[in-house]
N, C-alpha and C positions, 0 to 999 in steps of 0.2 A: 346312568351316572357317567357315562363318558360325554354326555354335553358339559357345556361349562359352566360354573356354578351361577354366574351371569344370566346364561339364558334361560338357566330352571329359576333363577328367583325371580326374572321378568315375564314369565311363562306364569309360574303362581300368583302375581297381580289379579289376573283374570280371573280367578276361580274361586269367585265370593259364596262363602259358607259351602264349598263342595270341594270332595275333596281330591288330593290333585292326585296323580301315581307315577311313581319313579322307579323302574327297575335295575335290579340285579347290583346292589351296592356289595363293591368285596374288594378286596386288597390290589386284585391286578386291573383294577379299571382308574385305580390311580400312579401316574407317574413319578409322586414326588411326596414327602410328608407335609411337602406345602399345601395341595393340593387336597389333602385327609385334610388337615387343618382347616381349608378355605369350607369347606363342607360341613365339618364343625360351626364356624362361622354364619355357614346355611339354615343349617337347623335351627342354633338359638335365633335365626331373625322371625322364621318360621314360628316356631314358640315363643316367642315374646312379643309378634305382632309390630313389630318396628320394620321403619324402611332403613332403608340406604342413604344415605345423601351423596351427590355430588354435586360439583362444582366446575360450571366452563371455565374458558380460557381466562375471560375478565375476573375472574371469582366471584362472579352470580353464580348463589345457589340453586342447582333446578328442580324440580318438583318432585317431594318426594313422594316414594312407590312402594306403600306398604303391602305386604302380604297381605287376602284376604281371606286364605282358604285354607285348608288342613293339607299338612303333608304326608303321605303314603307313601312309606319304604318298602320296599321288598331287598331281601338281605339272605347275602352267602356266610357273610362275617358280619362281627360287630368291628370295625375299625377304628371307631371312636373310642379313647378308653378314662377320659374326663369324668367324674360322675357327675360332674353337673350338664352336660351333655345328653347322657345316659335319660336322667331326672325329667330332660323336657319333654320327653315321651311315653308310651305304656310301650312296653316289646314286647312283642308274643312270639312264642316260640314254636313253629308248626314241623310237626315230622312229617317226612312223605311216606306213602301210602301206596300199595300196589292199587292198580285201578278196579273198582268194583261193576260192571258194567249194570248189573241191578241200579245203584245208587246214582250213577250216568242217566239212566234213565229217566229217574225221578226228578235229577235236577232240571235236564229238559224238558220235563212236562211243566214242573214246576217255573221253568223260564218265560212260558208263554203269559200267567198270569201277572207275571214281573215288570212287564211291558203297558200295564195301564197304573202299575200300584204308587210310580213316583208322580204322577200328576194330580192321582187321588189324595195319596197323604201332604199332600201341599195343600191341597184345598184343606184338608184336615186341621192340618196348622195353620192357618190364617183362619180358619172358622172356630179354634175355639182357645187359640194362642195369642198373648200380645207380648212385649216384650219386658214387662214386669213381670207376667205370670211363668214364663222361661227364668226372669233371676229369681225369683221365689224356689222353683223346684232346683234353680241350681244351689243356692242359700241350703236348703234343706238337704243337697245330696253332699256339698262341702261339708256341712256340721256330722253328717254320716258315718262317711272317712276321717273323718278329726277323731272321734268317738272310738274308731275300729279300735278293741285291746292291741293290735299289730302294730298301729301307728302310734299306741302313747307310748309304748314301752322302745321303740326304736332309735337307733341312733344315728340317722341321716342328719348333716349338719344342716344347720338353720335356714341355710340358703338355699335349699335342696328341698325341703321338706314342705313351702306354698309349692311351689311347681308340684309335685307329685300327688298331693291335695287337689292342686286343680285341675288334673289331667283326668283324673278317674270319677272327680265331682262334674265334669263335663261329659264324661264317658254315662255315669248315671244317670246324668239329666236325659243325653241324647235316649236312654233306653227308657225311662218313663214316658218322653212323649211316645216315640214309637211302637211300644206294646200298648198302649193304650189305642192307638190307631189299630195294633192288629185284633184288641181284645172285640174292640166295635163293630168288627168289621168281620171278625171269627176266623182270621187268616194265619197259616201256616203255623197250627199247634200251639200260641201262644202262652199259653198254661205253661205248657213242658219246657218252652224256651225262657221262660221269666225262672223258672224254677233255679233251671241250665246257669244261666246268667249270675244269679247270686248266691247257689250254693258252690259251681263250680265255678262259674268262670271268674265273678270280679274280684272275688278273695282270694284263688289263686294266682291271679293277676297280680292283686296287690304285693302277695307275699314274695312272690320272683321278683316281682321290679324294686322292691325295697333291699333285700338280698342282694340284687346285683350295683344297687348304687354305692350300696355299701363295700361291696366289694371293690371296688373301684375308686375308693375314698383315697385320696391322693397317699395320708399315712400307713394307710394299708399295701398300698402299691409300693410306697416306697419297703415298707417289710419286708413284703413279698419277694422282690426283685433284690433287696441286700441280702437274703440270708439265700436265695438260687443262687448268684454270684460267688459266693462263699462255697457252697457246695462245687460246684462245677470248675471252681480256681482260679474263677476269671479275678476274684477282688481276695487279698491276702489279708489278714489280719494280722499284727507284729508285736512284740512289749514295744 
């Protein structure tokens, strides 16, 4: 994140349906709140699949350069504190871990067969995937999440609420094609990870990232920030 937000959006052009990786986003790798901002900026173009326009010297407009691929944060902070910002994404939150060198191990073994499995599962998908049958299981994993008891009863505002829908109804699609490749294929416990997936992972997924958009709800933040202000004496209250 110390490149410019320029060259990472012209960098993700190229990296149609794969997805890109940005590291170490955190407060001191920006100089200015302009620059958090411009970032901001980043993301939703990222998420919403829009290009940039510019314009040369004559004012011809020149060709625009839409994202094509996913973006991949890795993060110290959340810096962004917009929840519509927040919304364009799933965040997951990892703790570190002292190193297990058992587990080291396995990964490494397990690496060598990792090295033939993305050429296999592409053929996978082209031999039994078209691009209707990917909006069908997306159709069916939207109506999923519409359905979750977490999402009728919450109070993300409206504008918030398709994005977040369509983050994790994309998140679902991408795991039904690919358990189904590892079911076929009898690869890397798929049972146990399909289990993993929806009883711990996308529910608790869901439930955090809704919690924090909320948190972040501009009226909340304004709360939050009026009544610490109040405490601390920065803001007086008078007849």
């Amino acid at each position: 994140w110390t490149s410019t937000d320029t060259s990472i959006n012209v960098t993700g052009t190229a990296f149609k349906d794969a997805i890109f990786a940005v590291d170490d986003l955190k407060q001191q790798n920006f100089r200015s709140e302009n620059d958090i901002k411009k970032v901001q900026g980043l993301i939703q173009t990222y998420s919403d699949g829009n290009g940039r326009q510019r314009s040369r010297v004559d004012l011809t407009l020149r060709e625009e350069k839409t994202i094509k691929g996913h973006l991949l944060i890795s993060a110290e902070d959340l810096v962004f504190a917009e929840s519509s910002t927040i919304a364009r994404g799933i965040i997951i939150d990892v703790e570190s871990k002292a190193c297990k060198k058992q587990e080291l191990s396995e990964i490494e073994a397990m690496a060598k067969q990792f090295q033939s499995f993305t050429p296999y599962y592409i053929q996978y998908i082209m031999n039994n995937f078209n691009k209707a049958k990917v909006a069908e299981i997306f159709d069916e994993s939207y109506e999923w999440i519409s359905n979750h008891p977490e999402i009728k009863d919450t109070d993300i505002s409206p504008d918030n609420l398709p994005r977040l829908k369509n983050n994790f109804a994309a998140l679902k699609t991408s795991w039904t094609i690919l358990s189904g490749f590892l079911f076929s294929e009898k690869l890397f416990g798929a049972e146990q990870h399909t289990e993993m997936f929806f009883d711990i992972g996308i529910v608790k997924l869901l439930l955090e990232n809704i919690k924090r958009i909320s948190d972040f709800r501009p009226d909340a933040v304004f709360e939050s920030t009026l009544w610490e202000m109040i405490e601390n004496g920065t803001f007086k209250i008078s007849e």
